[in-house]
C-alpha positions as a printed NumPy array, in Angstrom:
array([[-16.849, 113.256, -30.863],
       [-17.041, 110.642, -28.363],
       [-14.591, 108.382, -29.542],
       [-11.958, 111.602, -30.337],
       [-12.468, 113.112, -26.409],
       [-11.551, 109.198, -25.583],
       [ -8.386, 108.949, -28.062],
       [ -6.483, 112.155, -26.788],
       [ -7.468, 111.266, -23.099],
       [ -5.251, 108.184, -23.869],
       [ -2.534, 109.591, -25.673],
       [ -2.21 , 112.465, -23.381],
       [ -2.005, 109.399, -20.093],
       [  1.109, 108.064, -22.241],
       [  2.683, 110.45 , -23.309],
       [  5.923, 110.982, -20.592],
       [  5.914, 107.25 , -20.392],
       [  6.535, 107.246, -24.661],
       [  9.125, 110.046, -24.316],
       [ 11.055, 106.89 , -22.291],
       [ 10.522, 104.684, -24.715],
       [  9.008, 102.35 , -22.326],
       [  6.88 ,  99.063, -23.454],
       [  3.004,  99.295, -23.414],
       [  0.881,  96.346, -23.202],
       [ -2.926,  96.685, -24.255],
       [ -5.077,  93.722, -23.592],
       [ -8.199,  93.784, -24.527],
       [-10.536,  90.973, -24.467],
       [-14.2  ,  92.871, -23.766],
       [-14.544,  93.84 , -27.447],
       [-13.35 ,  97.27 , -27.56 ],
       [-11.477,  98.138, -30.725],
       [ -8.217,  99.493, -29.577],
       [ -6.849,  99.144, -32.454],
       [ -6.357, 103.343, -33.135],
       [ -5.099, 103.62 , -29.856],
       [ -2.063, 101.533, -30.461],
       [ -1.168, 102.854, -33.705],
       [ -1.543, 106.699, -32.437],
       [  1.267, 105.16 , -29.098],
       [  3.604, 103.694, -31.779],
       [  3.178, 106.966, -33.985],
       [  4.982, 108.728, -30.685],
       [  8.188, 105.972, -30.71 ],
       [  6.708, 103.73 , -27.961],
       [  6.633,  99.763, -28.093],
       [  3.448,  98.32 , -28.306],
       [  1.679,  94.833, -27.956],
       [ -1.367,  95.088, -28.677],
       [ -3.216,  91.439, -28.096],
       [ -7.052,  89.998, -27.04 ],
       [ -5.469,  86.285, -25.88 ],
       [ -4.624,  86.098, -22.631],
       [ -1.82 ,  83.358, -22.856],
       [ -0.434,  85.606, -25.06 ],
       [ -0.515,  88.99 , -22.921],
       [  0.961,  86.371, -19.773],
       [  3.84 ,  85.585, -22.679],
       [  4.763,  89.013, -23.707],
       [  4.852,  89.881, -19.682],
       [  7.312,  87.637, -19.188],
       [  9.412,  87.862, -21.936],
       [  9.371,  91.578, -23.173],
       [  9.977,  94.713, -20.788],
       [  6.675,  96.125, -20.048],
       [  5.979,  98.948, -17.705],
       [  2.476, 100.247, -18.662],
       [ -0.54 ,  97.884, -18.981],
       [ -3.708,  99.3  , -20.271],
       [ -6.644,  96.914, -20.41 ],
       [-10.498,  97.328, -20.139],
       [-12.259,  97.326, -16.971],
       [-14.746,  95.041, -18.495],
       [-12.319,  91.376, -19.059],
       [-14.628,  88.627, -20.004],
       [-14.379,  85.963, -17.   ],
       [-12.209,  88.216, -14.798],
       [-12.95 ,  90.968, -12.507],
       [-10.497,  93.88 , -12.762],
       [ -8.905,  93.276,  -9.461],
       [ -8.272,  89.995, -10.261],
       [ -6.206,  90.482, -13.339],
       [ -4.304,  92.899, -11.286],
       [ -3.127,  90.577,  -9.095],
       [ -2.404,  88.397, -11.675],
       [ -0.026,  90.91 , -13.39 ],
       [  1.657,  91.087, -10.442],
       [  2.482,  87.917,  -9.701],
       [  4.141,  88.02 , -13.29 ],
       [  5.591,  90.758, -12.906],
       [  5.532,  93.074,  -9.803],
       [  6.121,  96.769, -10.234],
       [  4.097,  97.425, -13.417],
       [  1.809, 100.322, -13.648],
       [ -1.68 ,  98.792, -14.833],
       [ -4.827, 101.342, -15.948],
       [ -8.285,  99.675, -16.405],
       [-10.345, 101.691, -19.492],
       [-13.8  , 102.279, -19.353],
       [-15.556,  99.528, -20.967],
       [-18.002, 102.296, -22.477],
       [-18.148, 105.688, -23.194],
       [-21.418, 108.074, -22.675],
       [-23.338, 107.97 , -24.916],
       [-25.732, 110.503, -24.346],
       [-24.837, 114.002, -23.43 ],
       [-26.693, 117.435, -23.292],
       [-24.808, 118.803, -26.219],
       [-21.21 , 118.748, -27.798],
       [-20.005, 121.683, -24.983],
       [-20.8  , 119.557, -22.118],
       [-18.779, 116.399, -23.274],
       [-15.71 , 118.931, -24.483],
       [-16.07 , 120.515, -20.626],
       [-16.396, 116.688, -18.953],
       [-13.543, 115.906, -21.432],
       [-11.253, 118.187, -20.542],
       [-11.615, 117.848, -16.881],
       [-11.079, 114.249, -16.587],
       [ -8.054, 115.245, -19.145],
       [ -6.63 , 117.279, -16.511],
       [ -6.867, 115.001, -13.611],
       [ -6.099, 111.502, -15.332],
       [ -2.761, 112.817, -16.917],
       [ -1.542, 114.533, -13.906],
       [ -2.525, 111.249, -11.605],
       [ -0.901, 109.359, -14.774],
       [  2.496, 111.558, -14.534],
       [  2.927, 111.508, -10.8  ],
       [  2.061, 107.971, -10.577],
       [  5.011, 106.692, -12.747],
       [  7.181, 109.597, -11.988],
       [  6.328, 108.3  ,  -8.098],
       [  6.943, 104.737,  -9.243],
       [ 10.289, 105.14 , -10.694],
       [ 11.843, 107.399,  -7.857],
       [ 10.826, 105.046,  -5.516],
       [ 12.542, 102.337,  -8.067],
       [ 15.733, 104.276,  -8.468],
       [ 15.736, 105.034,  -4.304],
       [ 15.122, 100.981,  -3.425],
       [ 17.828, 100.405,  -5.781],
       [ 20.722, 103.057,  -4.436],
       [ 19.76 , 101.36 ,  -1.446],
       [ 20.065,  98.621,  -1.835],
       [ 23.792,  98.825,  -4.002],
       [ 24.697, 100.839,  -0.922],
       [ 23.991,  98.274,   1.737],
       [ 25.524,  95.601,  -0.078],
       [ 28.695,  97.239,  -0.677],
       [ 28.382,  98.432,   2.979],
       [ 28.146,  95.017,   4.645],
       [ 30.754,  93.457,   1.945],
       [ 33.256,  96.491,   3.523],
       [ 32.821,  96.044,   6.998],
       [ 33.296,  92.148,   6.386],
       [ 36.563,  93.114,   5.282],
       [ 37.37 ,  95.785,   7.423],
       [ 37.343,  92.833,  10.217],
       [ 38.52 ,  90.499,   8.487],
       [ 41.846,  92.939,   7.   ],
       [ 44.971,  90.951,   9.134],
       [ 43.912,  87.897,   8.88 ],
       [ 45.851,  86.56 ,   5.175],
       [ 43.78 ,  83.112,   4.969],
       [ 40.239,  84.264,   5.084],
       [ 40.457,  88.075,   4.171],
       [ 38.117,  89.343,   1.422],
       [ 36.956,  85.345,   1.191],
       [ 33.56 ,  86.487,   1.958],
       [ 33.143,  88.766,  -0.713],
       [ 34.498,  86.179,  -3.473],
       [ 32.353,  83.583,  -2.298],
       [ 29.232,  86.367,  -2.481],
       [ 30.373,  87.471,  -6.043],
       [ 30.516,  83.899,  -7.246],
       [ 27.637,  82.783,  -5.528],
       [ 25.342,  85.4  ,  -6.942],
       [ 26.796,  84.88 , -10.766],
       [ 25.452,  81.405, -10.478],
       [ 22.023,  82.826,  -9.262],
       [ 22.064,  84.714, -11.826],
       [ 23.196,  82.641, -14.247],
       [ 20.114,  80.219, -12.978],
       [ 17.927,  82.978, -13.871],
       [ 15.923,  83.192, -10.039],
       [ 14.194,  85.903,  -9.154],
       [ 15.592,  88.831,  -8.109],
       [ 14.87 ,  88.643,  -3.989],
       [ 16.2  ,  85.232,  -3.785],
       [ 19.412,  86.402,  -6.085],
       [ 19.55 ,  89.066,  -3.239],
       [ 18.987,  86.621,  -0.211],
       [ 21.66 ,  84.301,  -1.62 ],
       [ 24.689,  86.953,  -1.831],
       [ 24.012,  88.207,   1.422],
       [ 23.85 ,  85.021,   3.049],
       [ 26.928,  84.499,   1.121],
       [ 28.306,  87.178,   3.151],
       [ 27.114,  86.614,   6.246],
       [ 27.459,  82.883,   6.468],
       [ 30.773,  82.645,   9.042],
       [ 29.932,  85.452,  10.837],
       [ 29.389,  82.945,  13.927],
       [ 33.091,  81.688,  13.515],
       [ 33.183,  84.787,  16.19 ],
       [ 33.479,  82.949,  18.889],
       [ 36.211,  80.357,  17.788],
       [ 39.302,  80.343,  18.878],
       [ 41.978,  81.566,  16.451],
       [ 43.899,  78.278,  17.382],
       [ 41.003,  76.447,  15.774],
       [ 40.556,  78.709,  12.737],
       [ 44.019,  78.607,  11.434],
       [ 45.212,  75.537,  12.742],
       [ 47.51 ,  73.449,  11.166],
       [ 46.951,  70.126,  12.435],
       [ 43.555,  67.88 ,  12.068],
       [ 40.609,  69.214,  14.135],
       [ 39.97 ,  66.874,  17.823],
       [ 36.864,  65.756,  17.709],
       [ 35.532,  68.538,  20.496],
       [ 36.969,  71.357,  18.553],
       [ 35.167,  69.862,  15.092],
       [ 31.594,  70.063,  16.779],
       [ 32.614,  73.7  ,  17.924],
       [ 33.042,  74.598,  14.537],
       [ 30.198,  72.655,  12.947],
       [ 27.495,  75.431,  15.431],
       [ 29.174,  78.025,  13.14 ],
       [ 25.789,  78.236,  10.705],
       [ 23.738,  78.152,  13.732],
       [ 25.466,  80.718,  15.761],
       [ 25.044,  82.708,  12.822],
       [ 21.378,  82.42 ,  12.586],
       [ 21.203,  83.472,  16.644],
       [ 23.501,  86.845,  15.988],
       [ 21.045,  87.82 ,  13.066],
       [ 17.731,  86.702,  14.377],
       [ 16.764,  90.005,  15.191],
       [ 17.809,  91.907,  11.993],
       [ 14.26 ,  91.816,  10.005],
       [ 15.719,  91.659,   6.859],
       [ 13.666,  92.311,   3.697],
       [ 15.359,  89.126,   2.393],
       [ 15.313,  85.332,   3.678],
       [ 18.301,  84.529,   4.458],
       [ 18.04 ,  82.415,   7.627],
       [ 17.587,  78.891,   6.182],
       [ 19.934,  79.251,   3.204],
       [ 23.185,  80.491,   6.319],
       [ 21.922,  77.491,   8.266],
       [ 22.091,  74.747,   5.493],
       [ 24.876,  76.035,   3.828],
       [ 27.53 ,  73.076,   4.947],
       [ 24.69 ,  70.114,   4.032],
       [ 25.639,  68.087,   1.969],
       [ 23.656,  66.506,  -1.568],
       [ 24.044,  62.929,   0.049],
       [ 22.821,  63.867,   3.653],
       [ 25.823,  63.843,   4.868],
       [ 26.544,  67.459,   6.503],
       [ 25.408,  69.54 ,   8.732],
       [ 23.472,  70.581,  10.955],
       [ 20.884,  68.516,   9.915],
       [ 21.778,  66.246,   7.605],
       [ 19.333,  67.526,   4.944],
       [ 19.729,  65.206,   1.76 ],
       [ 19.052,  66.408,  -2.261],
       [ 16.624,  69.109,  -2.95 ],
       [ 15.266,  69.51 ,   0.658],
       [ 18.649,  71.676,   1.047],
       [ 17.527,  75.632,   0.301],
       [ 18.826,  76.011,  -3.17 ],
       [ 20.602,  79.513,  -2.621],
       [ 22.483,  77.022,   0.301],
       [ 23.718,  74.531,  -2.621],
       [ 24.538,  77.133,  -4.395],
       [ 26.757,  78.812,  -1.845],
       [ 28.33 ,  74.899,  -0.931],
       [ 29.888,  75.111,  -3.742],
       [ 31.279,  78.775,  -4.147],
       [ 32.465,  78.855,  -0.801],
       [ 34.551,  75.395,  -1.167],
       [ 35.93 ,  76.322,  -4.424],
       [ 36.893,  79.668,  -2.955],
       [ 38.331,  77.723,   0.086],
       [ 40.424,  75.426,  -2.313],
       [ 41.842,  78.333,  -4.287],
       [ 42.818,  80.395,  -1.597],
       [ 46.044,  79.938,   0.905],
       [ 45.512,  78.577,   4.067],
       [ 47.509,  77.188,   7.629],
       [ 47.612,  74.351,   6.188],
       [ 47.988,  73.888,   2.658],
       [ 49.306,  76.215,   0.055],
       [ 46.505,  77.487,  -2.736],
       [ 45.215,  74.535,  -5.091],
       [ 44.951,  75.649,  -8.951],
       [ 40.911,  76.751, -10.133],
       [ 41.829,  73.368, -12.653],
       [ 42.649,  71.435,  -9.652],
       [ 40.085,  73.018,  -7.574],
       [ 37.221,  72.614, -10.474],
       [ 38.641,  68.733, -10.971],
       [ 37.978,  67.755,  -6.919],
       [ 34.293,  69.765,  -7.089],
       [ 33.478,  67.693, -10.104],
       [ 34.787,  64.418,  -8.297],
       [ 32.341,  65.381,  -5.602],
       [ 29.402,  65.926,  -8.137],
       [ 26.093,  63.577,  -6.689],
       [ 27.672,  63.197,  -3.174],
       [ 28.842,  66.326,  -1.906],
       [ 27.219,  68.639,  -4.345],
       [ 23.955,  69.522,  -6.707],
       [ 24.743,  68.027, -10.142],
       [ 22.334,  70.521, -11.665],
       [ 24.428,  73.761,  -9.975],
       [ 27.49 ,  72.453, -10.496],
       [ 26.515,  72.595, -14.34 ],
       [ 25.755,  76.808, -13.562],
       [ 29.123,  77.246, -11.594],
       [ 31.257,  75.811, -14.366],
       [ 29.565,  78.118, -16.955],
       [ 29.786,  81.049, -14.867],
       [ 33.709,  80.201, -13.927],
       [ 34.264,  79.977, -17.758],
       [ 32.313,  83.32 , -18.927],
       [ 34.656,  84.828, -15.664],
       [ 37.789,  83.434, -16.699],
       [ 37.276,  83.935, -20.273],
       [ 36.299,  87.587, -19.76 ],
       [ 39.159,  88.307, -17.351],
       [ 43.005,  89.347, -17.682],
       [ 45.162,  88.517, -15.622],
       [ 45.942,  89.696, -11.975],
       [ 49.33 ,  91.219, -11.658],
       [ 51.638,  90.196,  -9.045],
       [ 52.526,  92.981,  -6.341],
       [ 54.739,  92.325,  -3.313],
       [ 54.273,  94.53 ,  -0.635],
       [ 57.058,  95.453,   1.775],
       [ 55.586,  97.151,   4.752],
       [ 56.196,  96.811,   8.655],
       [ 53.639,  98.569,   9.457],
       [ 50.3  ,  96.593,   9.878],
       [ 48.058,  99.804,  10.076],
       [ 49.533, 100.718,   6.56 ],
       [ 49.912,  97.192,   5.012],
       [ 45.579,  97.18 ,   6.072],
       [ 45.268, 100.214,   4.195],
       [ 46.863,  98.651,   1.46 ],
       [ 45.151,  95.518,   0.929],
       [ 41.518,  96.987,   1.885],
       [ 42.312,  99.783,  -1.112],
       [ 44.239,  98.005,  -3.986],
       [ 41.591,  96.444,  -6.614],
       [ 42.002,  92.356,  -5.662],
       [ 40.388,  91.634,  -8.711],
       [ 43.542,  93.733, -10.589],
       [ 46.209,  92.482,  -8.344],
       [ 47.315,  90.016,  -6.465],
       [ 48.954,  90.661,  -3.078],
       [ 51.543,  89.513,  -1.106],
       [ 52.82 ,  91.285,   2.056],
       [ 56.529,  90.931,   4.066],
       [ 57.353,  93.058,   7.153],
       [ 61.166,  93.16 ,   5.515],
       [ 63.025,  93.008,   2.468],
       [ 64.629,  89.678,   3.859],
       [ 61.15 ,  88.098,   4.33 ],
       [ 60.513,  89.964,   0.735],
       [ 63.319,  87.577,  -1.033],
       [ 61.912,  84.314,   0.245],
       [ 58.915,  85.215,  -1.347],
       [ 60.549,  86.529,  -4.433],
       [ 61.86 ,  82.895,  -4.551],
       [ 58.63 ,  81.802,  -5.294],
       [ 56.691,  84.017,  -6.969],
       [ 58.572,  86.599,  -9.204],
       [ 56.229,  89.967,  -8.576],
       [ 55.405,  92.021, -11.47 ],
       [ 55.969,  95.11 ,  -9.024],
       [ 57.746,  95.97 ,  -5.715],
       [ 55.757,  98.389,  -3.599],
       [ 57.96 ,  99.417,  -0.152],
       [ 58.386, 101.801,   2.264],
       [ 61.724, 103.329,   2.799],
       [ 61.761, 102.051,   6.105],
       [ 61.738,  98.716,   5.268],
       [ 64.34 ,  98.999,   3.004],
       [ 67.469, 100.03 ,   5.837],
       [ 68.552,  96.468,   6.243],
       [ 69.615,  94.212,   3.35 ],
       [ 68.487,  96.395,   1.096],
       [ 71.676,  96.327,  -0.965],
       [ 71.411,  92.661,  -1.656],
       [ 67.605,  93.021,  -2.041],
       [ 67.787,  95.372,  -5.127],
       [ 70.495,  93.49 ,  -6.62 ],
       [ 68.116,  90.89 ,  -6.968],
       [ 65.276,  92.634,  -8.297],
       [ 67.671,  94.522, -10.628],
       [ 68.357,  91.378, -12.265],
       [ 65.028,  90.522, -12.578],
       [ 63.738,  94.335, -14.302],
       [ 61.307,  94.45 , -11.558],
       [ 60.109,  97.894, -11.133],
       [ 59.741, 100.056,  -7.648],
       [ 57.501, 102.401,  -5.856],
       [ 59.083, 103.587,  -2.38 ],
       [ 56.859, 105.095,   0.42 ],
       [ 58.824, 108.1  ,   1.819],
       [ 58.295, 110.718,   5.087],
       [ 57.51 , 113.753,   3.914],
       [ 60.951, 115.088,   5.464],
       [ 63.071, 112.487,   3.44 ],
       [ 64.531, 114.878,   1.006],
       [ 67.959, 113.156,  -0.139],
       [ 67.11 , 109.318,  -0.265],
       [ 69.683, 107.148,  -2.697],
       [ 69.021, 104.451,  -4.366],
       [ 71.57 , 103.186,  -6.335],
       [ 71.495, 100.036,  -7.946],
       [ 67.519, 100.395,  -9.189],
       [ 65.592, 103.491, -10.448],
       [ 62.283, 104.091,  -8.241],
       [ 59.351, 105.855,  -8.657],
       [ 58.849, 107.742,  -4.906],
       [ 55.78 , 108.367,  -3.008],
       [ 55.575, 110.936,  -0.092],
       [ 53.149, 109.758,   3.093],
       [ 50.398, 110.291,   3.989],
       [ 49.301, 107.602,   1.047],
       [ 46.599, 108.627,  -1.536],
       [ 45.069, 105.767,  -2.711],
       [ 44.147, 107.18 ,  -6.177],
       [ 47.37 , 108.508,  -6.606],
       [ 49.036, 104.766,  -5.516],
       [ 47.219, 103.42 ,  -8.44 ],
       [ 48.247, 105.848, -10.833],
       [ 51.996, 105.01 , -10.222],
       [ 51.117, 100.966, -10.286],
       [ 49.096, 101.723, -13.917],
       [ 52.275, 103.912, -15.157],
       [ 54.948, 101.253, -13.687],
       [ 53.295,  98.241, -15.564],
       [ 51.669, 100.113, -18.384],
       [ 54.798,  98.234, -20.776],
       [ 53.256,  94.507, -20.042],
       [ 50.05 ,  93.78 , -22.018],
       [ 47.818,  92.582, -20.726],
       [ 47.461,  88.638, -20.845],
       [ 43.867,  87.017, -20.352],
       [ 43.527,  84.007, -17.958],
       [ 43.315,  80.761, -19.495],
       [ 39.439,  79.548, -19.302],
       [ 39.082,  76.127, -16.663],
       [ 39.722,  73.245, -18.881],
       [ 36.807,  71.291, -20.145],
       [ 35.666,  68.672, -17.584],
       [ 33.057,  66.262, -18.229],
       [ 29.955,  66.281, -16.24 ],
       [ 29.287,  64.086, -14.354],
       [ 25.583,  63.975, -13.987],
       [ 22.663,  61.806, -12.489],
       [ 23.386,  57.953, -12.793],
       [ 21.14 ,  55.272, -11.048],
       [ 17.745,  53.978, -10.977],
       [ 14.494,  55.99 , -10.614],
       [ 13.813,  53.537,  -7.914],
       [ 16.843,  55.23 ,  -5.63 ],
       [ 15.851,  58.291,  -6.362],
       [ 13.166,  60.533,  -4.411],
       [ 10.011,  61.886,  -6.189],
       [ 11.492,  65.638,  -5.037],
       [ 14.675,  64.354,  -7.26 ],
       [ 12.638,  62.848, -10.329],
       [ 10.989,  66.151, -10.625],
       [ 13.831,  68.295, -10.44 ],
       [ 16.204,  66.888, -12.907],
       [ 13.305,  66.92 , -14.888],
       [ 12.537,  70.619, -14.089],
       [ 12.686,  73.09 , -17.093],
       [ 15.679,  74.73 , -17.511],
       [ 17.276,  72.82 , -14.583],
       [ 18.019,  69.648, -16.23 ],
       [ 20.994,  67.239, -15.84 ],
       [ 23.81 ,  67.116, -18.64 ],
       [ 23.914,  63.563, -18.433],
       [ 21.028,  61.006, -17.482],
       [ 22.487,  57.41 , -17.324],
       [ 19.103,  55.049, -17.812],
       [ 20.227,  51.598, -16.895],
       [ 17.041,  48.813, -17.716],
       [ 18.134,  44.594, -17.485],
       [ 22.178,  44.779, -18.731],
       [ 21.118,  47.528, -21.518],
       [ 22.164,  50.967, -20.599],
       [ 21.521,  54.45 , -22.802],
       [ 23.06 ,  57.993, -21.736],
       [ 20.592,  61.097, -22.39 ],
       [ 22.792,  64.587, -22.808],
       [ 20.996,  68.026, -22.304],
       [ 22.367,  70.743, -23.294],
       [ 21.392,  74.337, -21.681],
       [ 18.322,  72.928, -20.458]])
């Protein structure tokens, strides 16, 4: 009778967790047999482990998705408390129930156990239910969140940074790459977080740098090269009073050190540079490399990927360059191919709206105040669509549509809402009346191109790793002990002993 009142108290605490299919642990090392207990859980659809060893209930935490724990109370060599904090250092967030480690054994009659039975029922299941009902709206709130300030802070980034065509929407590309490698590295989940918004916040103390300095053309003096070197720490004094949930001050301030000691603002050297900083060092100088600026024209991602590799030991972590180039080939390999869209607008207001709205990861922009500035670019690049107002269109727009009539290159036309009889005879256009709705922009751009297929980007071409070379002796024991790291080893180890000399490859770790 005992052992029955104990059974359906169990399977009545588990039951809205089963109907979610969630994974149960039970440990049980204090010699209870819990073995009934599991099989009545898996009878109901739910995944159980059911194991005594504790090396293997630390195993299936890590590796399997477990959201309920039961265990008994009793743990030989371990207080309850204790293997609750243990759990959570595993893995925070899981719901853990201690068991009695006995059940009374002597009652008054059969009645009184039913009646003590059925209270405890009552009161365990609903604290059961509310608990993890609790537990995962709290969950699903910290998340929305969360996704909401992200994509909050990533907007008004770009929001400010929406006229200026050499560093507009960089922040969020070096974010998004950044936090593929992170994730690709497999860290936990708050420093994932801490390193994409650092990503995005990094330059935010560029504020007080003269445009003239920015978006020179011309090598920096000397005086304006130390003004832009206190960028990372300017940053760090604007956000010093945000209490973030996430550390992000170190990884902004180290983010332009260098692997060999050589940056700034302290000259950090190897591993003693935050790792979400490395990790950013690279994204944010590939993203600088690929991207136009005052003075230089955009370098190809092979080009760009060819000078980061040259740099490999010196400028940069061998062991994250290894998690960039995977991530930049899943990306590339996964992605088609932006679609070229020249933009013919005089209006800046309107041109913002345009380039803040229109998917950069679809298309790729380009922006001329007049169809005379449009043909030089046309020179160039041919555009895989025009997009104009009519306004723009009044002078030289005779010769400009000859030219893009030649070339089959399709039209949409902004027009007043009091432009009734508009001509347009040497190309057909599709028309769109102001004020501009976004959603129904995109519609026209999908219906204009929808006759190209779509081509997928060619993946970065293999380059081969550099790697660690050298003695141990050269090395620090911080750098010994990381290459060596699990899952963070080196492709290539060159071990050099007398005039021998062997090469060790790893492959993903």
């Amino acid at each position: 009778m005992e052992l029955i009142c104990f059974f359906r108290i169990l399977r009545f605490c588990v039951v809205w967790t089963m109907k979610s299919n969630n994974g149960i642990l039970i440990f049980n090392n204090g010699g209870m047999d819990l073995g009934l207990i599991s099989a009545m859980m898996e009878a109901e659809d739910c995944t159980v482990y059911l194991t005594s060893l504790p090396l293997e209930a630390i195993h299936i935490l890590q590796s399997k998705n477990i959201d309920v724990i039961l265990a008994s109370s009793h743990l030989e060599g371990m207080e309850g408390r204790e293997f609750k904090a243990l759990v959570e250092k595993i893995r925070p967030g899981v719901s853990i129930f201690l068991l009695p480690s006995y059940l009374p054994s002597k009652m008054a009659d059969s009645h009184e156990l039913t009646a003590e039975c059925t209270i405890n029922l009552k009161e365990f299941v609903y604290f059961i239910h509310n608990h993890i009902r609790n537990e995962k709206l709290l969950l699903e709130e910290s998340t929305r969140f969360k996704d909401f300030f992200f994509a909050f802070t990533d907007r008004l980034l770009q929001i400010f940074e929406v006229n200026d065509k050499y560093f507009f929407n960089n922040d969020h590309l070096v974010a998004d790459l950044s936090r593929r490698i992170a994730v690709k590295m497999e860290l936990d989940e708050q420093l994932i977080d801490a390193i994409h918004l650092a990503a995005l916040l990094r330059d935010i103390g560029k504020i007080g740098i003269q445009n003239s300095i920015l978006n020179g053309k011309s090598r920096l003096e000397s005086g304006e090269l130390e003004m832009m070197k206190c960028h990372p720490l300017n940053t760090v004094q604007i956000l010093r009073k945000i209490n973030f949930p996430w550390n992000v001050d170190l990884v902004i301030r180290h983010h332009h050190e260098q692997y060999n000691g050589n940056g700034y603002p302290d000259g950090l050297k190897g591993r003693y540079i935050p790792l979400g900083s490395r990790i950013i060092a690279i994204a944010d100088s590939f993203v600088a490399m690929t991207t136009d600026r005052a003075y230089r024209k955009a370098m190809t991602e092979d080009a760009a990927v060819n000078e980061i590799v040259k740099m490999v030991g010196s400028q940069f972590d061998p062991e994250v360059i290894e998690f960039f180039l995977a991530v930049l080939k899943e990306r590339n390999s996964a992605r088609i191919e932006r679609k070229s869209l020249l933009v013919i607008e005089p209006d800046d207001s309107a041109a913002a709206f345009l380039r803040l709205n229109l998917n950069s990861d679809y298309y790729e922009l380009s922006f001329a105040a007049t169809a005379s500035e449009a043909m030089e670019l046309m020179a160039v690049t041919e555009p895989a669509l025009v997009i104009a107002s009519h306004s723009s269109l009044q002078t030289d727009n005779h010769i400009f549509y000859a030219k893009a009539r030649l070339k089959s290159i399709p039209f949409i036309v902004f027009t007043e809402q009091n432009d009734n009889a508009i001509s347009f005879p040497y190309h057909s256009v599709e028309l769109l009346a102001r004020p501009l709705d976004i959603d129904e922009l995109t519609l026209k751009i999908k219906s204009c191109l929808k006759c190209d297929a779509p081509s997928h980007r060619q993946g970065v071409a293999e380059v081969p790793l550099k790697g660690v070379a050298g003695s141990l002796e050269d090395m620090s024991l911080t750098d010994i002990i990381q290459v060596l790291n699990m899952g963070m080893k080196t492709a290539k180890v060159v071990v050099t002993k007398d005039h021998e000399s062997g090469e060790i490859y790893l492959k993903s770790g």
